[in-house]
N, C-alpha and C positions, 0 to 999 in steps of 0.2 A: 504494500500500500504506500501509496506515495505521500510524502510529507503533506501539500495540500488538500490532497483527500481526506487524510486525518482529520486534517482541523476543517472541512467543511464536515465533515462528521459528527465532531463536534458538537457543531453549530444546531444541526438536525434536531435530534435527541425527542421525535413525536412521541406523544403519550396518546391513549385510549383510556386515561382516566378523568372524569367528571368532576369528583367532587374531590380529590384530593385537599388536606391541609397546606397551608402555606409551608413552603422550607425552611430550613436552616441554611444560608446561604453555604455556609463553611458543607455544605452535603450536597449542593449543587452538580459537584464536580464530578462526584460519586456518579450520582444519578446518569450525568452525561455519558461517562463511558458506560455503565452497563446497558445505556440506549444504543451505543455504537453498533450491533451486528441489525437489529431493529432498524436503525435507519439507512444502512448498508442496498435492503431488499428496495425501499422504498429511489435510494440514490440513484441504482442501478436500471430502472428504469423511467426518470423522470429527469434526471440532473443535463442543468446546460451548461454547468461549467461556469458561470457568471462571476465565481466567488459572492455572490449572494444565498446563503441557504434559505431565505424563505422562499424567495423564489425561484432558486434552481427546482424546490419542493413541488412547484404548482405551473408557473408561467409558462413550459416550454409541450405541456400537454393540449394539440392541439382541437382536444375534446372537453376544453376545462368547463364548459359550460353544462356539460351534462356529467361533469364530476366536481360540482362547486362546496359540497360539501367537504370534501379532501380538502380544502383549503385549511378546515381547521386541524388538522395533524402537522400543518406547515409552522405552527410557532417556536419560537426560541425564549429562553431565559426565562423571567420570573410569571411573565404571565401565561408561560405557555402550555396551560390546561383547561385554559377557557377554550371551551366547547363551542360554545353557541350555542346554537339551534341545529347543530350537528346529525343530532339524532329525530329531529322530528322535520313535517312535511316543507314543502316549497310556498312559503305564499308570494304571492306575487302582485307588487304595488300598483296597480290601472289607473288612479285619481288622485292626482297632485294638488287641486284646486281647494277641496271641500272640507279643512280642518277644522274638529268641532271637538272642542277640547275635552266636553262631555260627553259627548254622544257622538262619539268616532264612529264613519260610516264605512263597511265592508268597503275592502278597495286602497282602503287612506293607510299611509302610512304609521297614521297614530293607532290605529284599528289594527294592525301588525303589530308591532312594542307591545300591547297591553293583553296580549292573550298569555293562556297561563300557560300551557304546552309547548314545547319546543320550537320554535320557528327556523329559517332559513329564508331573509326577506328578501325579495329580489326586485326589480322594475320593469315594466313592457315596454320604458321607451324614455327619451329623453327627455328629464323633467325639471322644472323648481319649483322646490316644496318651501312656503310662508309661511312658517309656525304658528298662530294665536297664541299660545303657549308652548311653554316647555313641551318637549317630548320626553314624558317618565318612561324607562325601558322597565318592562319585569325579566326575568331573570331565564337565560336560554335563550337568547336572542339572536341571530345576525343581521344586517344592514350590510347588505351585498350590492355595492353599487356596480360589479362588472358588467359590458356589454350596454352599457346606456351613459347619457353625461348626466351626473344627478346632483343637483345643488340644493341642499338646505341653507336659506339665506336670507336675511331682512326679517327676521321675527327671532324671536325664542328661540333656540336650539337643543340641543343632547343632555338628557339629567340619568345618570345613571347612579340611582341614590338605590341602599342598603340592597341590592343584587347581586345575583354574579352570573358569572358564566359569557357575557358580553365579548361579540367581536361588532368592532366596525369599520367595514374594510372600501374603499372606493369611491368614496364621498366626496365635492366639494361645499367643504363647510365655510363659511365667512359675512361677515357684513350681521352677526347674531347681537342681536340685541335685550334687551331687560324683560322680563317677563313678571307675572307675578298680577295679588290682590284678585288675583281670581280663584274658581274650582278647575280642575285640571284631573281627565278620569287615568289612575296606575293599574286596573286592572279590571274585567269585565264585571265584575262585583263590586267596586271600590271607586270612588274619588271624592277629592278633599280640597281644602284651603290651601293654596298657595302665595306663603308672602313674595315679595319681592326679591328677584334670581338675579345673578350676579351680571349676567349674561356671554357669559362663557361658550366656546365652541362646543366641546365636551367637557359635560362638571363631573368627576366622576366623587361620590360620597358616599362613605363607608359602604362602597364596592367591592368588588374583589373580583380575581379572575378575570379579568378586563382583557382585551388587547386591542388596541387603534391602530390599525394598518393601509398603509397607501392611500393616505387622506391629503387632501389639500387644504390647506387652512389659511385665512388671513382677517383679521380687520372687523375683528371681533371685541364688545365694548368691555367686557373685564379679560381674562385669559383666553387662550386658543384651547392647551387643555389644562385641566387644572385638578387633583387629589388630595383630599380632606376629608378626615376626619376618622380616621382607619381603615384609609384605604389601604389597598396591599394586594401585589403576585399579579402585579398589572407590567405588560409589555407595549412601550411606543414603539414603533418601527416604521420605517420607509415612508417617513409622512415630509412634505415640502410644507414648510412655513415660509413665510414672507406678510412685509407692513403691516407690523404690530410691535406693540411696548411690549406688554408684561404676559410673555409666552406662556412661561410654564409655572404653574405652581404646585409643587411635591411638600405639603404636609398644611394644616391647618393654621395654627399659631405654636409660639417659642413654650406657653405654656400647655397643650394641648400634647401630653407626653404617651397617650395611647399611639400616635403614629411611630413611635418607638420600632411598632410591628411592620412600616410599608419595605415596601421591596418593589422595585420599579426598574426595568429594566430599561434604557434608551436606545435604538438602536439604527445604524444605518438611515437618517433622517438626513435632509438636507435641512439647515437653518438660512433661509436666504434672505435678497436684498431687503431693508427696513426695518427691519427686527431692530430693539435696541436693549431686553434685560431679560432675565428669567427662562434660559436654556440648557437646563431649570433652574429655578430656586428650589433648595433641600430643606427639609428640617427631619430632623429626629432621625429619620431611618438610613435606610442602607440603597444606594444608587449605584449602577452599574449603567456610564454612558461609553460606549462602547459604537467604532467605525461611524461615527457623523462628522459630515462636513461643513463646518460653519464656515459660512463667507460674509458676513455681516453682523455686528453689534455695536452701538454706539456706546453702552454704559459698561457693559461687563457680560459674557457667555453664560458662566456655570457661576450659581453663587447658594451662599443657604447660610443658616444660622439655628441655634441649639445643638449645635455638635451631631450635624450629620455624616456619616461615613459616605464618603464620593470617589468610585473606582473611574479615575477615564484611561481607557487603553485606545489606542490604533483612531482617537480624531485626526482631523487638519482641521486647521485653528487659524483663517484666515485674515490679520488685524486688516480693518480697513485704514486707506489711506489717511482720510478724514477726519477720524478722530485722535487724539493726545492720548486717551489711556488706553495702552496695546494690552493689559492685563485681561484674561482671559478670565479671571477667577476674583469673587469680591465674598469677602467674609462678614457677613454684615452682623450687625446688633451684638457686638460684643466687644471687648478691651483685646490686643492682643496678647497678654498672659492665658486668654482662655482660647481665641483659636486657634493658638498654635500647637494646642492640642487636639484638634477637629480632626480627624482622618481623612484627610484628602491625598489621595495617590494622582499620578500621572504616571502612565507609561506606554512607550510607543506610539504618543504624541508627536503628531508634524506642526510645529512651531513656524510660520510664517510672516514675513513684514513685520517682524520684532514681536509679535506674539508672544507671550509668555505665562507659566502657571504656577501659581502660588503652592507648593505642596507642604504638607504639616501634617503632624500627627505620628504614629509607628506605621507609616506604612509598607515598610518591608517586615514587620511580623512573621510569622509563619501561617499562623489562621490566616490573618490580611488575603495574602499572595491564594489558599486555597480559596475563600470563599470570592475570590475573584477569577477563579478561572473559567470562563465559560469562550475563551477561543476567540480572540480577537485578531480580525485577519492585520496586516500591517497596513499601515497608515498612506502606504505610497499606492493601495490601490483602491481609497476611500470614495475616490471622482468614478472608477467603473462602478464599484459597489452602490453606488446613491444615486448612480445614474439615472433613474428610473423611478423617485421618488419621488410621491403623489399620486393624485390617482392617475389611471392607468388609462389608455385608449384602448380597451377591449372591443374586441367586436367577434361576433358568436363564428363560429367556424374555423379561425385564425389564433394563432401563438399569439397570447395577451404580450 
């Protein structure tokens, strides 16, 4: 076996399990190789060689549309046991127009999210969907935007509050706005009061099992995506951001110590032009950002506070011309006597236009180095690997 076959091996590591407990990072590793002969069968007949393992996993099958399911065995790292709607039927979205926050009609996208059963959501056709409200997802869900252009946009968008099992894969999210002071129905028995929402692209709260994949995102009025409040065993992956402030938020508040538990993996995303903070902001937990390529921030890339542990292996770290601070990393709300005991590693980082990463903490430990090992390809091949990040121009019959 050849040394980059290993490590896209790796990367693989498909589960068949549902409900699994959250990891122990430091057993991450474990788990990966005894997935390696498991992901082997699956490599051998689907892999394109991309050095991307989600997508060597799925994108080079030119039947993916009547194996869309398969997609969820393609995840990596901490969320990747979010199912979805994996195991239940195909619904398919025909009416974009008609959102009725209460009385979601057969057809509507909100009328998908809110069934108790499994789903696998899918589109007949090129759409934009105008929120009234939030969209509360229940739990088993996917939002499969392959094979159509599908924009959620100009209203409310994504609430993935105390679920799990969520993928949302193919979307363009943006332009999401405040929602809230209404009723808003979570499931075909159920709806309730909702205050005023942050207006986030994706709010994921005390979720779990999460994965956001090949999304596009921008210009949304609080975060793109944002995790709070115990959330955890959530994977971002292959999503393109662009023109927005305050991208990412990983943990609730400094005081809010149950996020202690998140585990958030980042992976393979492009961070592009007009971004300017929070790719991500950490608190409390354990981050694993791993082969993304930032080519724009005006304030700072990676930051957090409450003594978050932050592994980056294999980015490029692209300072723009433009701005005075090339510091890739900002340690906020604390004195330095305390965060320079924060665990922030950097390794296999491509430092660019003076670029540079603040690292602190033991990060060469021994636990450190295991519970970081989930395969990070090298940094010189971050521009192939992300090439393709965002949603995707699928079209049915054709290699996505």
């Amino acid at each position: 076996m050849t040394f980059l076959l290993f490590l896209l091996l790796c990367f693989l590591a498909p589960t068949f399990i549902s409900s699994s407990p959250v990891q122990d990072p430091e057993l991450v590793v474990q788990e990966v190789h005894k997935s390696i002969n498991a992901s082997r069968r699956n490599l051998g007949f689907l892999s394109c060689g991309t050095g991307n393992p989600i997508d060597d996993c799925w994108r080079c099958d030119g039947n993916w549309e009547k194996n869309r399911q398969r997609l969820a065995d393609c995840a990596i790292g901490f969320g990747k046991h979010a199912i979805g709607g994996r195991d239940g039927k195909i619904y398919v979205v025909t009416d974009p127009s008609n959102d009725d926050p209460v009385n979601p009609k057969p057809g509507t996208l909100r009328h998908a999210v809110i069934q108790t059963e499994p789903l696998w959501i899918i589109f007949d056709r090129d759409m934009v969907i105008k929120l009234k409200e939030e969209l509360i997802m229940n739990s088993f869900k996917t939002i499969d935007g392959r094979g159509a252009s599908v924009h959620i946009a100009g209203g409310p968008c994504i609430t993935i509050q105390y679920v799990t099992n969520i993928i949302i894969h193919g979307l363009n999210i943006h332009d999401c706005k405040q929602g809230g002071n209404a009723y808003v129905r979570d499931s075909p028995e159920h709806f309730g009061w909702r205050t005023i929402s942050d207006g986030d692209g994706v709010s994921i709260f005390g979720g779990s099992h999460v994965w956001v994949d090949h999304c596009s995102l921008s210009n949304c009025n609080d975060g793109l995506i944002d995790a709070i409040h115990g959330s955890t065993a959530i994977t971002i992956s292959n999503n393109y951001m662009t023109h927005h402030d305050k991208v990412m938020l990983l943990g609730h508040s400094d005081s809010f110590t149950q996020d202690k538990n998140m585990q958030v993996t980042i992976a393979f995303n492009h961070f592009g032009e007009g971004l300017v903070q929070r790719m991500p902001r950490c608190r409390h937990g354990y981050f694993h950002v791993v082969n993304n390529d930032y080519t724009h921030w005006e304030m700072y890339a990676i930051g957090g506070s409450a003594s978050p542990t932050i592994n980056s292996q294999g980015n490029r770290f692209l300072a723009p011309n433009d701005i005075f601070n090339k510091e890739v990393t900002k340690h906020e709300d604390a004195p330095e006597n305390q965060w320079k005991n924060w665990n922030w590693r950097t390794e296999g980082d491509l430092m660019l236009n003076g670029a540079f990463f603040t690292a602190t903490g033991a990060g060469s430990s021994s636990s450190y180095a295991k519970a970081s090992s989930l395969g990070a390809r090298p940094s010189s091949l971050v521009s192939s690997i992300t090439s393709g990040a965002g949603a995707l121009g699928c079209r049915k019959g054709k290699h996505c």
